[in-house]
Backbone bond lengths (Angstrom), bond angles and torsions (degrees), N, CA, C in turn:
res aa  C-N    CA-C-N  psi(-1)  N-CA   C-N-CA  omega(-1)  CA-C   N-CA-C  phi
1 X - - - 1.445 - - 1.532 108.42 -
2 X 1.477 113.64 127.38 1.586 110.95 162.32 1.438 127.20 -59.70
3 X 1.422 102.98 161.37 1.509 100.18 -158.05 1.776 99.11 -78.57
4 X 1.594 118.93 -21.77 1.236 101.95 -170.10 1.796 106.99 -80.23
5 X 1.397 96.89 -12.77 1.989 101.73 -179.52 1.683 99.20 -71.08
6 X 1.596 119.98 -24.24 1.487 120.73 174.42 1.128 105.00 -62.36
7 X 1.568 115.49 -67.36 1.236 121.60 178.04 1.822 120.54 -45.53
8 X 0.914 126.44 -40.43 1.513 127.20 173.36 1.481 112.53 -65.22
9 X 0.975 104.53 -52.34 1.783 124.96 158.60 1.158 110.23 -7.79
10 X 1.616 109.70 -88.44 1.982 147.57 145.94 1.445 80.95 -7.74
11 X 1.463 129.67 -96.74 1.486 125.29 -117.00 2.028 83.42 -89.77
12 X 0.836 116.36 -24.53 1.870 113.96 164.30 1.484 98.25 -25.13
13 X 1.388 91.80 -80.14 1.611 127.46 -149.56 1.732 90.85 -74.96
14 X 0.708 160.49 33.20 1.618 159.83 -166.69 1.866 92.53 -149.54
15 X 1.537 98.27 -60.91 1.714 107.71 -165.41 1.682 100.00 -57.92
16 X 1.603 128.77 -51.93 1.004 115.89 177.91 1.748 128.57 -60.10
17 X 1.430 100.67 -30.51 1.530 103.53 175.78 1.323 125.49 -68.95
18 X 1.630 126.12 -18.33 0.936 153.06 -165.07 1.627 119.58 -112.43
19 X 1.601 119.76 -19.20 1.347 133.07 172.72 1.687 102.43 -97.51
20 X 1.647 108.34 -31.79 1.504 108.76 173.65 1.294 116.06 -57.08
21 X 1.502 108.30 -45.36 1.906 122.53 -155.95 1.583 74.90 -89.49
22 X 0.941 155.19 -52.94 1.873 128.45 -152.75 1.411 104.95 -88.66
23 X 1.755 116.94 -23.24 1.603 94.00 178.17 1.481 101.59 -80.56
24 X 1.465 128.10 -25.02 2.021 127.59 -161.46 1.644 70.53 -54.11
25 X 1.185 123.40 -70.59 1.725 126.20 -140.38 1.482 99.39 -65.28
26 X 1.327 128.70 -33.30 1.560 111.00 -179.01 1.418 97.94 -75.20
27 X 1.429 138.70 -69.40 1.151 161.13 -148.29 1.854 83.20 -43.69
28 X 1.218 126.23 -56.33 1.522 122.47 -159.89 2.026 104.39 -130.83
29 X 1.194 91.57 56.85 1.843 109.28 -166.41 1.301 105.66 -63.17
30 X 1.627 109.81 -42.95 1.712 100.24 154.02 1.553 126.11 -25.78
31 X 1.497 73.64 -75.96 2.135 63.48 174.81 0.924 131.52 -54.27
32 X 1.160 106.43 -43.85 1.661 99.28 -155.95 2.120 92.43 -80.19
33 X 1.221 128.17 -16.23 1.157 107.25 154.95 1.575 123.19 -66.62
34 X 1.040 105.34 -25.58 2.193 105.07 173.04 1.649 97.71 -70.56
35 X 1.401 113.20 -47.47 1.799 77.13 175.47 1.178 91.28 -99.07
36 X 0.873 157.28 83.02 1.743 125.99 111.47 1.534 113.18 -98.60
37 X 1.824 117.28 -11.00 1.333 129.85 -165.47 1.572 87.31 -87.90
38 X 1.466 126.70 -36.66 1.247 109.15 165.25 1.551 143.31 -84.61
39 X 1.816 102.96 20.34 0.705 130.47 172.20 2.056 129.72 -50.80
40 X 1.143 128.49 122.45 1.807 105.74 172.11 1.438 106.83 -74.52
41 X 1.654 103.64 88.31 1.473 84.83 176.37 2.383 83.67 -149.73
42 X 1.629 96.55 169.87 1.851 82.97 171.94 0.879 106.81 -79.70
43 X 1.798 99.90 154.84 1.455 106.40 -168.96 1.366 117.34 -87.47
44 X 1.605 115.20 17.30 1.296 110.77 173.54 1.428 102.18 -88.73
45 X 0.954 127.16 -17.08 2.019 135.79 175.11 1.474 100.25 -72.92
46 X 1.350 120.82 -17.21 1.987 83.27 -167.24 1.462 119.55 -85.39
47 X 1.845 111.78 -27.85 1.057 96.70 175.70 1.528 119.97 -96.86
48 X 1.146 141.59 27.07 1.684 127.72 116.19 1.309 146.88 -56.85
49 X 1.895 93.69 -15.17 1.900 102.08 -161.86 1.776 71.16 -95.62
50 X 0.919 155.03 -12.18 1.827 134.78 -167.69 1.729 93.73 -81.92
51 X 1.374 120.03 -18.33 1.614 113.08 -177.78 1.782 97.46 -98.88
52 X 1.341 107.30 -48.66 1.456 120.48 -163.12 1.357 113.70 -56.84
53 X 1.173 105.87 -45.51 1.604 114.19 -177.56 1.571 114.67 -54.30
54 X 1.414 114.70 -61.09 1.247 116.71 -163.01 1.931 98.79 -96.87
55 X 1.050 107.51 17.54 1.811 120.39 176.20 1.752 93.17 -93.93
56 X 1.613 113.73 -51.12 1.377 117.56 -156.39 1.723 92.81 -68.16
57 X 1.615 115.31 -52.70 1.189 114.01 -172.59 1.522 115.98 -60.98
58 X 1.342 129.49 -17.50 1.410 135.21 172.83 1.272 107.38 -70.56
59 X 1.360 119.38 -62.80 1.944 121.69 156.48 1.089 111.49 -35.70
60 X 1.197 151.39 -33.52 1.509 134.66 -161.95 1.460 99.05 -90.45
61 X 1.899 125.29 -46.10 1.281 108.89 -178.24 1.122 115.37 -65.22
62 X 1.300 123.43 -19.37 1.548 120.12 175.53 1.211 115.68 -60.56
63 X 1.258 136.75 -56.28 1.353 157.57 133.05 1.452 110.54 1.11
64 X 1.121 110.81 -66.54 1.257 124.71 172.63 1.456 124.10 -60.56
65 X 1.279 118.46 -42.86 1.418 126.25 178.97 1.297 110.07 -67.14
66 X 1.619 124.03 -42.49 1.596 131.40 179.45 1.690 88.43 -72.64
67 X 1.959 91.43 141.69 1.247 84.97 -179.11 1.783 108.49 -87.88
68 X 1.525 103.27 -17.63 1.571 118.03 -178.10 1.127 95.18 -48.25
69 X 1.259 137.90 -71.61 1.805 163.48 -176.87 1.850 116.01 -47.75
70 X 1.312 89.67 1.15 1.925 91.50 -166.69 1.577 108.93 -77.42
71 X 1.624 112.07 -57.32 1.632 103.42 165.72 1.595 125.89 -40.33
72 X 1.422 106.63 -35.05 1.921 106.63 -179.20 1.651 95.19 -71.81
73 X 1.331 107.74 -44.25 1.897 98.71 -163.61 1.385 112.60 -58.90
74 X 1.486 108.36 -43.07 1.634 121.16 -179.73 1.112 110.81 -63.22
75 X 1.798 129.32 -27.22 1.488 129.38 -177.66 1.967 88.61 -72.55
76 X 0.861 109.27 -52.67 1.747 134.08 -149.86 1.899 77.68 -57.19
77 X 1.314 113.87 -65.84 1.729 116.25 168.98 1.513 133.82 -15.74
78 X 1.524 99.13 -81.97 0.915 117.44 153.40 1.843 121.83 -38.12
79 X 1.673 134.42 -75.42 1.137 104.77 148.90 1.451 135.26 1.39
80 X 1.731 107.37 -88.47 1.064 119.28 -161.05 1.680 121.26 -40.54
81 X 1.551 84.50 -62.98 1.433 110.08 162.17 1.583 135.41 -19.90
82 X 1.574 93.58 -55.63 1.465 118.14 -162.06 1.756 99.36 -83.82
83 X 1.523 99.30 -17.74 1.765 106.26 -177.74 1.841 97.37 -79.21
84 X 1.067 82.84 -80.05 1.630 70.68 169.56 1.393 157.21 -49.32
85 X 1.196 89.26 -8.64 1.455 111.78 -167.89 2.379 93.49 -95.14
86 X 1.033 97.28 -31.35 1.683 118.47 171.00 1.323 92.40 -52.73
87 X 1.050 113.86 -95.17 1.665 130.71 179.89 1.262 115.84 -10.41
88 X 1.924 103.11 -61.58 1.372 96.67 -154.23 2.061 108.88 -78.27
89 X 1.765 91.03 -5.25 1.246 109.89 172.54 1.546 126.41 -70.14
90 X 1.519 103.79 -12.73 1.474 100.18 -165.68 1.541 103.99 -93.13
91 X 2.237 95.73 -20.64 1.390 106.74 -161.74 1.657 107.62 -62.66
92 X 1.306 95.76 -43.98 1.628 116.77 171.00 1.414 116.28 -42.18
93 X 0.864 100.56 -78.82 1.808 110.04 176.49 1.487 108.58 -41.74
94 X 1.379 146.04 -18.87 1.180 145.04 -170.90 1.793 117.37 90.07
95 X 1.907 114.04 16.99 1.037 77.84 -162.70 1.663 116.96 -88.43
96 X 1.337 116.01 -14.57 1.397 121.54 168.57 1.587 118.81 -74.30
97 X 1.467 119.74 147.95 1.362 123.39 -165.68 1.946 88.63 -96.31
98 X 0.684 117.58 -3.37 1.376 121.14 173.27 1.849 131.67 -167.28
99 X 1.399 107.68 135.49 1.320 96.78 -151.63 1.796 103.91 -146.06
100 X 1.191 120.50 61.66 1.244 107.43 171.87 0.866 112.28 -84.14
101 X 2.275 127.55 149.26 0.944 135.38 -141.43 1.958 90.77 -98.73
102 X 1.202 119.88 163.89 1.252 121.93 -177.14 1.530 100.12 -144.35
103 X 1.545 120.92 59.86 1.232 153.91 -160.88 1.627 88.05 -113.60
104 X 1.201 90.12 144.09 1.511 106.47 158.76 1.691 122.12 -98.89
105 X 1.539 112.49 166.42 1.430 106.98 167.68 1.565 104.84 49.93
106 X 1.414 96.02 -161.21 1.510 121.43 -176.93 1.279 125.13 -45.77
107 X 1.893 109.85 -33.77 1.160 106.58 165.93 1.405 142.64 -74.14
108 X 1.430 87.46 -1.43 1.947 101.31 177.40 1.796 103.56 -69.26
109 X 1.263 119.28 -40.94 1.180 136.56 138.97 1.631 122.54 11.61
110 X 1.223 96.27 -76.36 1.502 129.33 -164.23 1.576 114.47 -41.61
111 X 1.105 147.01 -155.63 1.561 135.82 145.01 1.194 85.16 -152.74
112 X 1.952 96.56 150.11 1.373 100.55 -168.91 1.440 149.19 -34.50
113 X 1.068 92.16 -27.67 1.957 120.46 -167.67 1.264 97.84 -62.17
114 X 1.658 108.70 -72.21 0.952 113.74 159.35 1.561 155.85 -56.12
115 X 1.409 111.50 6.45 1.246 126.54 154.77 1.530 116.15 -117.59
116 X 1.022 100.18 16.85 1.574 107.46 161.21 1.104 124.10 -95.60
117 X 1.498 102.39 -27.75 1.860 118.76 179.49 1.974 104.24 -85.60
118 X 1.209 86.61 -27.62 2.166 89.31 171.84 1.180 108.09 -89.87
119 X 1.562 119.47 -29.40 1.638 95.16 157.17 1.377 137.76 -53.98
120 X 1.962 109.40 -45.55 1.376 127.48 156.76 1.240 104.15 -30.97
121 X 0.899 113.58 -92.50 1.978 122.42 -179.46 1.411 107.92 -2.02
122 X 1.495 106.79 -75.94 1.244 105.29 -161.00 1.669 111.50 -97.20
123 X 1.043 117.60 17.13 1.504 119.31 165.37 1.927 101.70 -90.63
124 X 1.693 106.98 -40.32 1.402 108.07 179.39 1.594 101.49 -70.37
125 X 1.393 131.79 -23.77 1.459 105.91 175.28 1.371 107.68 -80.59
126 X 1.568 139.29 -53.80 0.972 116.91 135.08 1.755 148.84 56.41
127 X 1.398 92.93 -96.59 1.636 113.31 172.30 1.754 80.85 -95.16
128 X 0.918 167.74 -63.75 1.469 154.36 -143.06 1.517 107.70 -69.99
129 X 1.379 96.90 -16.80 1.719 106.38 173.92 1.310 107.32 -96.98
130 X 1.070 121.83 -36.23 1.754 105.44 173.02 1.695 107.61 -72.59
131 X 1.570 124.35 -42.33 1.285 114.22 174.52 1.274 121.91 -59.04
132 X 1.102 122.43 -36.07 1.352 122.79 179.32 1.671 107.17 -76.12
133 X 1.482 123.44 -32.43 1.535 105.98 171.77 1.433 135.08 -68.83
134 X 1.726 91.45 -14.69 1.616 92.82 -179.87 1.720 107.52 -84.79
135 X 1.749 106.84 -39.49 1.534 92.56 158.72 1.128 147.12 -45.42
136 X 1.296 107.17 -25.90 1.776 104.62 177.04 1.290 99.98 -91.79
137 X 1.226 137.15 -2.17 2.091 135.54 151.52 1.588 96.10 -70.35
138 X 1.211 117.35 -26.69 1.762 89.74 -172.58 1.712 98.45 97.49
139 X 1.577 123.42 7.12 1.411 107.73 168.33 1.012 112.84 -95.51
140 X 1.638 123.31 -171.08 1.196 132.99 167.19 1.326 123.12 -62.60
């Protein structure tokens, strides 16, 4: 397989995870505003992140879909990724006294562990998408 069919591959598999999690959260925005208010986060952040969140993930498939736009979406990924992927790390470790997930769909589902290891996943495809895009330029 060529590296740019890898790379398309990557931004596939990124665009669906990322068009899934922003429509679950519009589709049922109620909720996902009840947890995010029970979120550990300030409460001057929650009501922007109920638009922001699933706004950023709508930008990234876009991003992603243009192929001009694919290095910013995969940086934008990675980010995203790596934010959440923090979080769901701290939940683990014990550092919040309370932590309901404000996941959409199936992944609300999940238990932490295990959405800590699908965050991994897709933060490591991710960076495998920015390495692999600069390889097929011939950079480092």
């Amino acid at each position: 397989m060529k590296r740019n069919e890898i790379v398309s591959l990557i931004a596939v598999a990124l665009i669906i995870l990322f068009s899934y999690t922003a429509f679950a959260k519009l589709i049922d925005m109620g909720e996902f505003e009840r947890q995010l208010t029970k979120q550990e986060l300030p409460s001057w952040s929650k009501a922007p992140l109920v638009w922001l969140i699933p706004a950023a993930e709508l930008l990234l498939c876009v991003l992603l879909i243009i192929p001009a736009t694919r290095l910013p979406g995969f940086y934008g990924s990675a980010l995203l990724m790596a934010l959440f992927t923090g979080y769901i790390g701290l939940v683990v470790v014990g550092y919040f006294d309370r932590t309901p997930c404000s996941c959409g769909g199936v992944l609300r589902s999940m238990g932490f562990k295990t959405h800590l290891v699908f965050n991994l996943f897709f933060l490591t495809l991710s960076i495998l998408g920015i390495y692999m895009f600069h390889s097929k330029k011939g950079l480092p």
